[in-house]
C-alpha positions as CSV (number, residue, x, y, z in Angstrom):
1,X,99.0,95.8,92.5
2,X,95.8,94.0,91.5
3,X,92.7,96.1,91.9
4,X,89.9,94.0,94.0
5,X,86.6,94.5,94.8
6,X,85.9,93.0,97.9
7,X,82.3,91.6,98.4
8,X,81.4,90.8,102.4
9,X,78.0,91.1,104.1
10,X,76.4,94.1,105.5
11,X,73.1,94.2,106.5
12,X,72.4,92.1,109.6
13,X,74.7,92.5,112.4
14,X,76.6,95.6,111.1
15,X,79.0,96.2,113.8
16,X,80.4,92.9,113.8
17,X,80.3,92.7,109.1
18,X,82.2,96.2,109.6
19,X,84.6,94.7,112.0
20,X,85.1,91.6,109.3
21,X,85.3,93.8,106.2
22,X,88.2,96.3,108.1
23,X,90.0,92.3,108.6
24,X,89.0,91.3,104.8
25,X,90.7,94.7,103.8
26,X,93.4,93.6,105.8
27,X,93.9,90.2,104.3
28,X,93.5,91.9,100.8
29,X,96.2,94.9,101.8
30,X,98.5,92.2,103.3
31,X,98.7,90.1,100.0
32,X,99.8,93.2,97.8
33,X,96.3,93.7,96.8
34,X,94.3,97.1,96.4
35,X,91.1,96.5,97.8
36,X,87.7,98.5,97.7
37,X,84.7,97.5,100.0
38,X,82.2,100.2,99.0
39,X,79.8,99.1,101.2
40,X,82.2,99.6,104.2
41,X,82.9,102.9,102.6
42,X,79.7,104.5,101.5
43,X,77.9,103.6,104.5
44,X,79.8,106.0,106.9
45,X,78.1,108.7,109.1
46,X,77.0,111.5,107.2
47,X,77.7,109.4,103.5
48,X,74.8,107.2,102.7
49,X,72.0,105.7,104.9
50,X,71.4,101.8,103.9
51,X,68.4,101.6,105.5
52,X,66.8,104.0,103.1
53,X,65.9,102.0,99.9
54,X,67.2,105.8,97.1
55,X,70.5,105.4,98.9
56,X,71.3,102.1,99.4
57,X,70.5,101.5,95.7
58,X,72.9,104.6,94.9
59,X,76.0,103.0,97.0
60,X,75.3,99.9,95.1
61,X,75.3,101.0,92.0
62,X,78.8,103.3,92.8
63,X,80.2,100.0,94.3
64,X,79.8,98.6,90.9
65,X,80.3,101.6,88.5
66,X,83.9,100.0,89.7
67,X,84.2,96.7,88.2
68,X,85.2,97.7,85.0
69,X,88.2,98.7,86.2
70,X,88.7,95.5,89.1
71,X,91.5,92.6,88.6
72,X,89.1,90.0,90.3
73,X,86.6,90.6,93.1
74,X,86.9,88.6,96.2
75,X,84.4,87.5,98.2
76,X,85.4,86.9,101.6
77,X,83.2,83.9,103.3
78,X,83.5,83.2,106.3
79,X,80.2,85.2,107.9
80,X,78.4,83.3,104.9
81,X,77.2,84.6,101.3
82,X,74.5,87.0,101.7
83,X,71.7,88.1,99.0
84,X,73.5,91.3,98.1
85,X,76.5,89.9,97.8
86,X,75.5,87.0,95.6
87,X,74.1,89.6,93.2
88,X,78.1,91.5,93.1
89,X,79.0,88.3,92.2
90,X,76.5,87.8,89.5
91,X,77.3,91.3,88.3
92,X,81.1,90.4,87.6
93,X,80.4,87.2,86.1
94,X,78.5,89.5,83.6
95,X,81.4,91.6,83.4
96,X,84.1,88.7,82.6
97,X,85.8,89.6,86.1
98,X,86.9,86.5,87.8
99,X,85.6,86.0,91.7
100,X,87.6,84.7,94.2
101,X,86.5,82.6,97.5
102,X,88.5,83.4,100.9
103,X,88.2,83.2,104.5
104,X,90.4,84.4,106.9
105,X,89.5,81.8,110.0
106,X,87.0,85.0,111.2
107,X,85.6,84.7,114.3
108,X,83.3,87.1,115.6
């Protein structure tokens, strides 16, 4: 299986970019792919808080302590490209790890 960091938005509307990260995961699982969404992860009750600036930064940085180790990281568009996400993508660029563009036909 191909390891995949999966990069879709957060901040914003969060109920509705958890909702779409649980179907990116999905897509991901469904092509024979082993996904990680930190964000969707770390961001659980009683994990991190992204709203304070110490642990958002931390859940960021974990997110991407994983890159060495990803296949490709796939950034799954169809909510848009956000700020934070732009930056993952930046980050494995730097890192020689290709990115991938998908959407899924999401609809809210």
């Amino acid at each position: 299986m191909k390891l995949v960091l999966i990069e879709s938005p957060y901040a914003g509307n969060v109920e509705r970019n958890l909702r779409y990260a649980r179907a990116a995961l999905r897509d991901s699982l469904r092509r024979g792919e082993a996904p990680l969404a930190s964000h969707a992860l770390y961001t659980q009750p009683g994990v991190l808080d992204d709203a304070l600036p110490d642990e958002r930064r931390l859940g960021i940085d974990a997110g991407h302590a994983w890159l060495p180790h990803a296949d490709t990281v796939v950034v799954y568009a169809d909510l848009g490209v956000s700020e934070g996400m732009r930056q993952g993508v930046a980050r494995a660029i730097d890192a020689g790890v290709p990115v991938v563009y998908r959407t899924i036909g999401y609809l809210s």
